[in-house]
MDTraj code that builds the backbone (N, CA, C; nanometers):
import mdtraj as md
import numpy as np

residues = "UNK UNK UNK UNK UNK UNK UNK UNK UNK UNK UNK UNK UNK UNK UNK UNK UNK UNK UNK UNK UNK UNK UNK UNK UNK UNK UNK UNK UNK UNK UNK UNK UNK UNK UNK UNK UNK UNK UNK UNK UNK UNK UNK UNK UNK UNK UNK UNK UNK UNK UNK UNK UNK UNK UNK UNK UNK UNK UNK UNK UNK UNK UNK".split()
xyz = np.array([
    [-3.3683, 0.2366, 1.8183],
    [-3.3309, 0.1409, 1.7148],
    [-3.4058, 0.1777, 1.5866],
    [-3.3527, 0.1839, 1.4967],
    [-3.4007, 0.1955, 1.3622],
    [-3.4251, 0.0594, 1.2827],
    [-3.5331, 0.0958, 1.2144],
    [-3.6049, -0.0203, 1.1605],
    [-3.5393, 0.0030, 1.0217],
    [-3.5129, -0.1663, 0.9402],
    [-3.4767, -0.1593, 0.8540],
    [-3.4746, -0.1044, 0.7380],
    [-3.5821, -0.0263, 0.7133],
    [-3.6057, 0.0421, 0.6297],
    [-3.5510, 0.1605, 0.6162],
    [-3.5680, 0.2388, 0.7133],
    [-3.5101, 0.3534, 0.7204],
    [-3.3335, 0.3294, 0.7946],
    [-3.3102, 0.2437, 0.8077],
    [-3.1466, 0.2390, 0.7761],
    [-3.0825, 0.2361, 0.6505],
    [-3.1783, 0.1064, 0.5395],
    [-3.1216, 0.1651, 0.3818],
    [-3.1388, 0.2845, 0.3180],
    [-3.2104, 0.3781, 0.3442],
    [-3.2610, 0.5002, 0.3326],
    [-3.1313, 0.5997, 0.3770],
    [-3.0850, 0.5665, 0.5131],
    [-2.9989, 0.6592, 0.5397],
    [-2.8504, 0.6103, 0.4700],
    [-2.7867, 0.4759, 0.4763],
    [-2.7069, 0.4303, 0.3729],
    [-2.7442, 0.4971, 0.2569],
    [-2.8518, 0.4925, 0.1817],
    [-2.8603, 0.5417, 0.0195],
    [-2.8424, 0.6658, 0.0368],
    [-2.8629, 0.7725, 0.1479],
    [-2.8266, 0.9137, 0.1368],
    [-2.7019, 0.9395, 0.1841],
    [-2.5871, 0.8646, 0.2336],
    [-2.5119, 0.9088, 0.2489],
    [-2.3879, 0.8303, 0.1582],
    [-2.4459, 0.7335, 0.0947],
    [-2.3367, 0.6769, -0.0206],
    [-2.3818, 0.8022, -0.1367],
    [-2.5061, 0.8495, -0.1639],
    [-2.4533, 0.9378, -0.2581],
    [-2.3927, 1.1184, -0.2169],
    [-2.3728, 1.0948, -0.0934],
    [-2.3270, 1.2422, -0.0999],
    [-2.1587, 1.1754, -0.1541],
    [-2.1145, 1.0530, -0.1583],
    [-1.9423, 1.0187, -0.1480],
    [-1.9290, 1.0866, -0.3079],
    [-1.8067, 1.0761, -0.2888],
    [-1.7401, 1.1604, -0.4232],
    [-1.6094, 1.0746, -0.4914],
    [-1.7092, 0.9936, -0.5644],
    [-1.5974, 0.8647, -0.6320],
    [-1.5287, 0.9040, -0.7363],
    [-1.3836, 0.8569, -0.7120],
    [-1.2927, 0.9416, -0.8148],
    [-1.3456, 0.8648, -0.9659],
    [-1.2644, 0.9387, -1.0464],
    [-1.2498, 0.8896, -1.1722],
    [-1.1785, 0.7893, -1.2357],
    [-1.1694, 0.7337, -1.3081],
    [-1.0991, 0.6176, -1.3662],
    [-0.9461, 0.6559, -1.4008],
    [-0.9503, 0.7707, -1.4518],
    [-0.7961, 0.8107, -1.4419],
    [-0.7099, 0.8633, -1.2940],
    [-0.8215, 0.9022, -1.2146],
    [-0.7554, 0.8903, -1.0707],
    [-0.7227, 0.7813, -1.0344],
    [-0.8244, 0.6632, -1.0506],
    [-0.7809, 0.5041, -0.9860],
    [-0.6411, 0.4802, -1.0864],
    [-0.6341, 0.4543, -1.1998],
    [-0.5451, 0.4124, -1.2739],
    [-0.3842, 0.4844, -1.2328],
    [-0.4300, 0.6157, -1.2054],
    [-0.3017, 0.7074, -1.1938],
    [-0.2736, 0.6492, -1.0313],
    [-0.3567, 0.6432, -0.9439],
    [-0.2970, 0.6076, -0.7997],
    [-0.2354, 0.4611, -0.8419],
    [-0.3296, 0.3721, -0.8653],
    [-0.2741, 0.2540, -0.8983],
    [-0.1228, 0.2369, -0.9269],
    [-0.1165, 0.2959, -0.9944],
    [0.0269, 0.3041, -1.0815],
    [0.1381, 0.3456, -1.0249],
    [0.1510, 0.4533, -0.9018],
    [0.1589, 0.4911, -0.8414],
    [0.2372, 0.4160, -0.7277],
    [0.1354, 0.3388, -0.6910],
    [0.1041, 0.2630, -0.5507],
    [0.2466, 0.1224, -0.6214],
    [0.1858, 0.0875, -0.7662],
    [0.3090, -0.0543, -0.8041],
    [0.4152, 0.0182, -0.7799],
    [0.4380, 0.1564, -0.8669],
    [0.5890, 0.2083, -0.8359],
    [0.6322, 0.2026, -0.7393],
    [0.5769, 0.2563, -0.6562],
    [0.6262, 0.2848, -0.4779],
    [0.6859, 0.1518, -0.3980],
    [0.5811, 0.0393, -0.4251],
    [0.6208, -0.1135, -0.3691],
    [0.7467, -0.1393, -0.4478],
    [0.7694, -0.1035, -0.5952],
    [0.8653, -0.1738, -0.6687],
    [0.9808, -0.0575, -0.5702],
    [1.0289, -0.0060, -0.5389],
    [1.1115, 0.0969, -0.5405],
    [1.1468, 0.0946, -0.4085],
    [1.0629, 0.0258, -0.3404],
    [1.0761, 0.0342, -0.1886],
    [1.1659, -0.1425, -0.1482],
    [1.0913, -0.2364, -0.2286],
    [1.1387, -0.3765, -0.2073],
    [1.3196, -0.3174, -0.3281],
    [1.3155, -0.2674, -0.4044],
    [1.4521, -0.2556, -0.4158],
    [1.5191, -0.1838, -0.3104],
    [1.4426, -0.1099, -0.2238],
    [1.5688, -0.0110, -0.1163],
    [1.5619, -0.1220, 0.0166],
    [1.4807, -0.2242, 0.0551],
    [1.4905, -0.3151, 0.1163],
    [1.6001, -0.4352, 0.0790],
    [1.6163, -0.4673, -0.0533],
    [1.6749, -0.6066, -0.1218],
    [1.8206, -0.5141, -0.1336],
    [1.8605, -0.3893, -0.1467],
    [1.9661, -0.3609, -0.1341],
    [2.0297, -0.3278, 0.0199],
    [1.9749, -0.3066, 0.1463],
    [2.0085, -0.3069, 0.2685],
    [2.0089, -0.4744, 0.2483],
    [1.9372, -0.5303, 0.2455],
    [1.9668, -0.6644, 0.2928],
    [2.0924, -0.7482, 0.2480],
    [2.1256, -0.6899, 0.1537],
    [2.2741, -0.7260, 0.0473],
    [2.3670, -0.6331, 0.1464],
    [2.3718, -0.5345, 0.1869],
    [2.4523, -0.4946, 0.2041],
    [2.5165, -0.5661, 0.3790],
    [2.3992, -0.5870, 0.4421],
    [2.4045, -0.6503, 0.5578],
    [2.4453, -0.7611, 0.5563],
    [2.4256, -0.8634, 0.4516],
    [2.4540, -0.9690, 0.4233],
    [2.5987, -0.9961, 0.3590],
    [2.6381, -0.8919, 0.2883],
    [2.7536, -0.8710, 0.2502],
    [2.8506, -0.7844, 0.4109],
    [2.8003, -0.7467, 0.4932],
    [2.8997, -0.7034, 0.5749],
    [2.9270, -0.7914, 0.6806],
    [2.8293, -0.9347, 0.7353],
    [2.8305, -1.0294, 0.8260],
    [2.9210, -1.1100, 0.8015],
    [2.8998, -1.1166, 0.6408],
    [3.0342, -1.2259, 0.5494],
    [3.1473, -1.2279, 0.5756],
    [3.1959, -1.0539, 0.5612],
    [3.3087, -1.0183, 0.5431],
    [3.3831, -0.9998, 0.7141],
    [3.2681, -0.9881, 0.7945],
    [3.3171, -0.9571, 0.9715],
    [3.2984, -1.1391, 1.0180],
    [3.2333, -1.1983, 0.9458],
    [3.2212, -1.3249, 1.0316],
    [3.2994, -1.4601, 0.9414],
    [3.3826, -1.4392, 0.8170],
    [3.4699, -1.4315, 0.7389],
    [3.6623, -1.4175, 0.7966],
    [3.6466, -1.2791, 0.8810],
    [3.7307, -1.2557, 0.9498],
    [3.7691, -1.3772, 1.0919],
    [3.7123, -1.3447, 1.1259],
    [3.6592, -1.4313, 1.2366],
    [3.6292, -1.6108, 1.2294],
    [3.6483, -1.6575, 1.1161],
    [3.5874, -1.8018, 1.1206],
    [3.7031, -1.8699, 1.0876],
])
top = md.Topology()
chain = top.add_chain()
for i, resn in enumerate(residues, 1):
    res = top.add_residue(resn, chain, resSeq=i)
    for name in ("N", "CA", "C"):
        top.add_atom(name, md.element.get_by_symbol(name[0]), res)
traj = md.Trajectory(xyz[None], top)
């Protein structure tokens, strides 16, 4: 068991070996990441129209 001390010691040496991006990396993923959700809930909201539009038209038939 390691005593508290030398556990923040080993935390402080191994948070600085990490390699934190830059502000234009965060901003550029960021940006990124909204596009992708926006682009994806439109390829979702258009299957769901289309499903919704084909139950209509088969249960439409049928009613």
């Amino acid at each position: 068991m390691t005593n508290p001390l030398q556990f923040i010691q080993q935390v402080r040496a191994e948070v600085s070996k990490v390699t934190w991006p830059t502000r234009r990396e965060v901003l550029l993923t960021t940006g990124m990441v909204f596009v992708l959700a926006a682009l994806t809930a439109l390829f979702f909201s258009l299957i769901d129209l289309g499903i919704r539009s084909g139950l209509a038209v088969v249960l439409g038939l049928f009613g």
